[in-house]
N, C-alpha and C positions, 0 to 999 in steps of 0.2 A: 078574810077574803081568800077563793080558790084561783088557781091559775089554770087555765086549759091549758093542756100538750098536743091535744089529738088522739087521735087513733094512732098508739106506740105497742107495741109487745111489751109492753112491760109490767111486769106480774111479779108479785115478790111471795114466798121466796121460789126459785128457778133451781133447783137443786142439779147441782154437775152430777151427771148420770155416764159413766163409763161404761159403752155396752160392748161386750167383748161376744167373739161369735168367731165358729171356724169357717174356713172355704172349703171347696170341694176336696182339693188336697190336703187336710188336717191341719194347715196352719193358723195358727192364733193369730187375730187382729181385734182391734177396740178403736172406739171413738168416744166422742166426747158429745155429749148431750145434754141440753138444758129443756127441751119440749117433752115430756114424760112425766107420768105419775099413776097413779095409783086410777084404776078403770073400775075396779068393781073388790066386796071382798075379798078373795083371791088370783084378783087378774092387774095387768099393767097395762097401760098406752104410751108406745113408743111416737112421736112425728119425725119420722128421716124420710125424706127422699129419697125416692128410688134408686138414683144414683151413685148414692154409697155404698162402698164395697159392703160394709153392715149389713144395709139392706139384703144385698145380695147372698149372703151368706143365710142369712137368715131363713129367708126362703127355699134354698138348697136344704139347709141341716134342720130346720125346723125347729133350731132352740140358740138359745141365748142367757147370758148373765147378764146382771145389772149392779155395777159395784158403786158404791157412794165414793165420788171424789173426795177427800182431806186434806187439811191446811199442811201436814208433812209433807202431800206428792202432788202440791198447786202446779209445778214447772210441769210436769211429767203427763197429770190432769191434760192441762191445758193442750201441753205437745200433741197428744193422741187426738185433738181435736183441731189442730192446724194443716197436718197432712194427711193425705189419704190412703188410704191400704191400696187404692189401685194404683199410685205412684211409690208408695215409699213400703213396701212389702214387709219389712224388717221392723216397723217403726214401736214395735212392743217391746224389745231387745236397746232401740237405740235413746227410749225413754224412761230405761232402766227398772221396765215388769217382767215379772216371769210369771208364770202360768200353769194350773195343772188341772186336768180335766172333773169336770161337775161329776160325781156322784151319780147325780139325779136324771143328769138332761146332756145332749151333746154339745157342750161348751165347755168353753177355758174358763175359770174364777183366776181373776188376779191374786196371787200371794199378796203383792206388798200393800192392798188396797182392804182393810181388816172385814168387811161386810159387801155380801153379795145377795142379791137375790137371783135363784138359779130357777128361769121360766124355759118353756112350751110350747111355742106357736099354735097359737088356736086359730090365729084369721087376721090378713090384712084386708081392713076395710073397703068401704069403696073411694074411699077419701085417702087410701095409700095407709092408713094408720094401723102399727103393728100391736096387734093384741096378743099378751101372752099373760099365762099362768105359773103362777107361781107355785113350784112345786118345791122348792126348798128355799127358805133363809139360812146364811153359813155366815159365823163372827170368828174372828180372831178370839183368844183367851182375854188376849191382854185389852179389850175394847166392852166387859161385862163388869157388870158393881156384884157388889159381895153376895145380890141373890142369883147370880149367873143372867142377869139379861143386858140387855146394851147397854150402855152407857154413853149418852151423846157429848156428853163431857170429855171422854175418854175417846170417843171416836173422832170428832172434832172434824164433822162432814161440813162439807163448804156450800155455798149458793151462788150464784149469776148474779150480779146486780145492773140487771140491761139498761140501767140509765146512765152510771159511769163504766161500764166496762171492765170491772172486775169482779175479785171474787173475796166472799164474805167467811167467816167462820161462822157455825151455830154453835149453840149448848148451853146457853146460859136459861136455868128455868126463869121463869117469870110468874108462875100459876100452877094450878093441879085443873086440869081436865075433870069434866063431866063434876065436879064440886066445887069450885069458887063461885059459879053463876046461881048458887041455892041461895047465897047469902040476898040475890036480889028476888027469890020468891016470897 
C-alpha cells in the first residue's frame, strides 16, 4: 500500500549547491542551493529568485561557481544559505571560506569546498531560471582515486532530504552505470 503526500517539493537526491558570485565591487559572496542541476551536456539550471544578492550579482558579472556542499563543511554549507549577502556582507569570511578567483570565468571557487564547477551566463530564462555553461570542472588533489578523477567516496558531497529537513552524505556505490541493466537484456 502507497500513501499520498500531495503535491510536496520533494525530489531526491537535492544536491547542496553552493553558488558563489562577485558584486559590482569585487566582493565574494555564496548561497546555498538545492533547486539546480545539470540543463544540458554542458550547461547548468540554477532556480533563485530574483531577490538574492546571487542573483543579482550574477547578472552584473555574468558568471558564477557552483561548488558541491560536504559532510566536513555541513555548519558553514548551510550558514551561507541562512543569511543573505544583502544583510550579512561578510558572511563568506564569518562561515569560515575563503576564496580565489576562477581561472576561467569571473567568480570566486571556494578553497575549503574541494569541487567547483566554474560557468558563464548564457541566459535567465523567462521563468527567471539561471542558465550557465560550464566552462571548467576544478577538484582538490585530495578528492581523486588513483586514475586522477573524483572520487565521491573521498568527496563525501551531501543532499537535501526535503521531507526531514536535513542533510544526507553520498558515495556509497551500489552499481556500475550504463552495464548492470545488460544482465536484464
Amino acid at each position: 500500500m502507497r500513501k499520498d503526500f500531495g503535491a510536496r517539493t520533494w525530489f531526491y537526491p537535492l544536491p547542496v549547491l553552493i553558488i558563489a558570485s562577485y558584486d559590482e565591487k569585487g566582493n565574494a559572496n555564496a548561497m546555498n542551493a538545492a533547486w539546480g542541476g545539470i540543463y544540458d551536456s554542458n550547461r547548468v539550471m540554477l532556480s533563485l529568485s530574483a531577490d538574492h544578492k546571487t542573483t543579482e550579482n550574477i547578472r552584473a558579472r555574468k558568471a558564477f561557481t557552483i561548488s558541491f556542499g560536504d559532510a566536513a563543511h555541513v555548519a558553514a554549507c548551510d550558514y551561507v544559505g541562512l543569511v543573505s549577502g544583502n544583510d550579512v556582507p561578510d558572511k563568506l569570511k564569518k562561515a569560515g571560506f575563503t576564496t580565489h578567483k576562477s581561472r576561467f570565468v569571473d567568480a570566486p571557487v571556494i578553497c575549503e569546498l574541494p569541487m567547483a564547477l566554474e560557468c558563464r551566463l548564457i541566459k535567465i530564462n523567462e521563468d527567471g531560471n539561471i542558465i550557465g555553461e560550464i566552462v571548467n570542472v576544478s577538484a582538490d588533489e585530495s578528492v581523486l582515486d588513483e586514475d586522477g578523477l573524483i572520487d565521491a567516496s573521498k568527496l563525501r558531497p551531501i543532499s537535501f532530504d526535503p521531507v526531514h529537513n536535513c542533510y544526507l552524505v553520498l558515495g556509497e556505490k551500489v552499481g556500475n552505470a550504463f552495464q548492470d541493466g545488460n544482465a536484464l537484456k
